[in-house]
N, C-alpha and C positions, 0 to 999 in steps of 0.2 A: 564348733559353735554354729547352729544353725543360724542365727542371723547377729546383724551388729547390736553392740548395744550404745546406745543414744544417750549422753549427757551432758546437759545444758548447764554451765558457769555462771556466776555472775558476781559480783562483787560493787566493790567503789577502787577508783586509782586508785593505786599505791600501798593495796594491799598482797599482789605478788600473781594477782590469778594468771597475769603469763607465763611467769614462773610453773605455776600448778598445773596449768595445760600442758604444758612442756613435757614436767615430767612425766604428770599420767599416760603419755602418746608413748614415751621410750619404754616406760616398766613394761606397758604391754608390748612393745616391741620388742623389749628383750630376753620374754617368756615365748617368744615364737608366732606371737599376733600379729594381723596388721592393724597400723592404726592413722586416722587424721582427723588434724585438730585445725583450728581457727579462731582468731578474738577480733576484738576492735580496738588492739592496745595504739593502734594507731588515733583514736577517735575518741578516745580519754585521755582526762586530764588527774592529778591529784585529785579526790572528792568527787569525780565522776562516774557515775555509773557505766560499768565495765562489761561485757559479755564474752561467752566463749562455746564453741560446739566442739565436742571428742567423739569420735565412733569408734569403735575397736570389736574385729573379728576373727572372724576367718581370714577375712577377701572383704576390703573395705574402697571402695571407690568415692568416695565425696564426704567432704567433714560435715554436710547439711543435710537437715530432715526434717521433715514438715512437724507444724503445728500437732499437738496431741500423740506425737510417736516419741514422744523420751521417754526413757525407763528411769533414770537418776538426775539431781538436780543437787549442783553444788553449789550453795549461795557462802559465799565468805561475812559476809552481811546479814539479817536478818529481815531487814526491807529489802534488799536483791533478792533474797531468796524467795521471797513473796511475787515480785513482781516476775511477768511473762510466766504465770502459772499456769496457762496453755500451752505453753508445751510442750509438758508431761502429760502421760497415757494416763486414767485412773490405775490406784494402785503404785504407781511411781512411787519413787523414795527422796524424800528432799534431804541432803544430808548441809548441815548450816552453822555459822558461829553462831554462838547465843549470846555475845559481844555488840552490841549496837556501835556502829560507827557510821553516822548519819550521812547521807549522800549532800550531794549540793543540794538536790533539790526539796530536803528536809533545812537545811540550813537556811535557804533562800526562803524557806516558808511557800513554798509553791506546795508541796502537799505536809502531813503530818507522819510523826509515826505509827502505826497501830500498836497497842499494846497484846493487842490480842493474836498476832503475826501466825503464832502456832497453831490455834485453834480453824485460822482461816486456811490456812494450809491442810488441814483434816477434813474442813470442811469441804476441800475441792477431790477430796478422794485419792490423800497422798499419804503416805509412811511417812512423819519426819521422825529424824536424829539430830538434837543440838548436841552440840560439844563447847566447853567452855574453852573456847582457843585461846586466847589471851593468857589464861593461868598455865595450860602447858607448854605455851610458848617461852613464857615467865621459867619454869621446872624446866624446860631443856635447856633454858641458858639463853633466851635470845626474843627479842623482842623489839 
């Protein structure tokens, strides 16, 4: 691998993305990569909006990287995934539930949701992938 690759988390509590950093740092650890991760599971609550950075290479010294250098964006959410849209490089790929589950700060009415979520995400010069989490979470048995 000539260099790491950079990808930015995000979610709302209580949707598992500790869980999720976790494993992605080990899979690539146990294919022969290094890897390091970080969140702020300490810093959310239920319904809060959550974050996380994973680098995984060759030779990985620090889970952080500047503004405009992610290559993937994992939002569990679909307002997460939206938001801190600079820190993917154009081109990135945002890969996202297509599940709304509103943050506090959509509940609280402090901002809205957009309907248009996908479109704005293209419009910042990104790949997205939604997935309907929810229904295969439903089909594997667990939810």
């Amino acid at each position: 691998m000539k260099r790491p690759i950079n990808v930015f988390l995000a979610g709302v509590g209580g949707q598992g993305l500790v869980l999720v950093n976790r494993l992605l740092a080990r899979a690539a650890i146990l294919t022969g990569l290094d890897a390091k991760s970080t969140d702020t599971h300490g810093l959310a609550m239920r319904g809060g909006a959550i974050m996380g950075t994973l680098r995984i290479g060759s030779e990985v010294y620090s889970s952080s990287f500047p503004r405009g250098a992610g290559d993937r964006r994992l939002g569990l959410e679909p307002l997460e995934a939206l938001r801190h849209v600079r820190m993917l490089r154009p081109g990135g790929v945002v890969v996202t539930s297509d599940d709304e589950l509103w943050p506090s700060s959509i509940l609280l009415q402090r901002a809205r949701m957009p309907s248009d979520w996908r479109d704005k995400l293209k419009d910042a010069g990104l790949r997205v992938v939604s997935i309907p989490a929810a229904k295969l979470a439903l089909r594997a048995g667990d939810y």
